[in-house]
Every structure is written in structure tokens, then in C-alpha cells.
N, C-alpha and C positions, 0 to 999 in steps of 0.2 A: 438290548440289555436283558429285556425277559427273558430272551431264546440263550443266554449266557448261564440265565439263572438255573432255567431248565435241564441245559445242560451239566452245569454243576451239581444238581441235585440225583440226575439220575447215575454220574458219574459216582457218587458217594455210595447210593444207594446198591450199582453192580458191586464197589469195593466191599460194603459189605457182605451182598451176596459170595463174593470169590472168597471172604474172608471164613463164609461159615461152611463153603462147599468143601473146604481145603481143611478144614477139621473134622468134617463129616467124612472124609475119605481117609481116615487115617483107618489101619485096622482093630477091627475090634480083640480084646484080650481073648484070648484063649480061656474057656473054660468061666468069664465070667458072668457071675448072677446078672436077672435081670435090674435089679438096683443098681449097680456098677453101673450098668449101660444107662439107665435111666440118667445119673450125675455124670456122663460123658456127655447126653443130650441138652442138658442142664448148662455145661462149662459153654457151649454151641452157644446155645439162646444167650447166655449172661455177655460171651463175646458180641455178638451180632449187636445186642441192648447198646454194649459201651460203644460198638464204632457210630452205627446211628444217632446216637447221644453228642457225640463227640462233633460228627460231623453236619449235623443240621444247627446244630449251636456255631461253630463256627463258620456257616456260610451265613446266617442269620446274623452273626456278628461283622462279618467281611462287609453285606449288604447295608447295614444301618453304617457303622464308621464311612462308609463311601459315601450316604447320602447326607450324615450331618455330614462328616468334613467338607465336602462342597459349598454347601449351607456356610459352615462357618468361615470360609475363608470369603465367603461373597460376601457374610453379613461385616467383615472385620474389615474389608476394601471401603465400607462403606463408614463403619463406625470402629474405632480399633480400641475403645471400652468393651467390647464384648467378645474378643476373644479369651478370653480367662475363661468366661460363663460357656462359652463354645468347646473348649476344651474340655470341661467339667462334663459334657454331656457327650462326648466323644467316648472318652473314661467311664461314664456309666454305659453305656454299648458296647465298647471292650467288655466288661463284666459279665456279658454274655458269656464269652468263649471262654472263660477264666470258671464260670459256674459247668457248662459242658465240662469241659476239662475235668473238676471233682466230681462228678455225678458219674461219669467215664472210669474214673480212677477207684472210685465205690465199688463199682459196677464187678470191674475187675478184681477186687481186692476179696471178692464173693466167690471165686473160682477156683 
């Protein structure tokens, strides 16, 4: 499971790199100042910020839902009162990926 996680993480982490190399290779304008260029490197970073953003939140969020739900479906075999309250905290872990998500969405809206 760790060597999954690892894997996911650096899996994200190339996706962002391909994502900022692939902007970085576009041409630069013709004839522009260096401030232009400086908010072309600018739009780069803000990109790079939201996939990062986006995709440590939601493996962070993939990982917690995997280990409560486990959790709760053993604790509900056992007592079937507390799957409500298991669900409740299953949905606060979702909220992860859901906070990633808008802070991604910011991120981008700055570009």
C-alpha cells in the first residue's frame, strides 16, 4: 500500500511537471517586453500551484475515505448504530478533495 502511495504521488507530481514543461515550450511573442514574459512565467507557476493543489488533496482524500471506510464497515458488522456517525466522517474526508478542488479553481481563476 505504501509503494502505491508513492507511486501515486510521484505519478501526480511528473503530471504536473509535463504539465508546466508543455507551457514552458510554447513560443515566446515576438517582440515582447520583459513583463509580458515575466506573466507568461507567472500563468506556469499559478498552473503548476493548481495541479499540485488539486492532486495532493485528492490522493490525501482517496487515502483517508479507504481507511475510515474499512474502519466503518467493520465497526457497522459489529454494531450497525454507528454507521450514520461512520458515514459522517467518511464525508468530512471527502471534504478534502472538494477544498483541493476550490483552492485549484482560485488558483486558476488568477491566470
Amino acid at each position: 500500500m505504501k509503494r502505491l502511495i508513492g507511486w501515486m504521488i510521484g505519478a501526480a507530481l511528473a503530471g504536473g511537471i509535463v504539465f508546466a514543461s508543455v507551457a514552458m515550450a510554447q513560443e515566446a511573442r515576438p517582440g515582447a517586453t520583459l513583463a509580458a514574459q515575466s506573466g507568461d512565467w507567472r500563468a506556469v507557476g499559478l498552473g503548476a500551484a493548481a495541479a499540485f493543489a488539486i492532486a495532493i488533496s485528492v490522493l490525501g482524500a482517496g487515502y483517508a475515505v479507504g481507511r475510515i471506510g474499512s474502519a466503518a464497515i467493520g465497526a457497522a458488522a459489529e454494531k450497525p448504530e454507528l454507521l450514520m456517525r461512520s458515514i459522517l466522517f467518511m464525508a468530512l474526508a471527502e471534504g478534502l478533495a472538494v477544498l483541493g478542488f476550490a483552492i485549484a479553481m482560485m488558483l486558476l481563476n488568477k491566470i
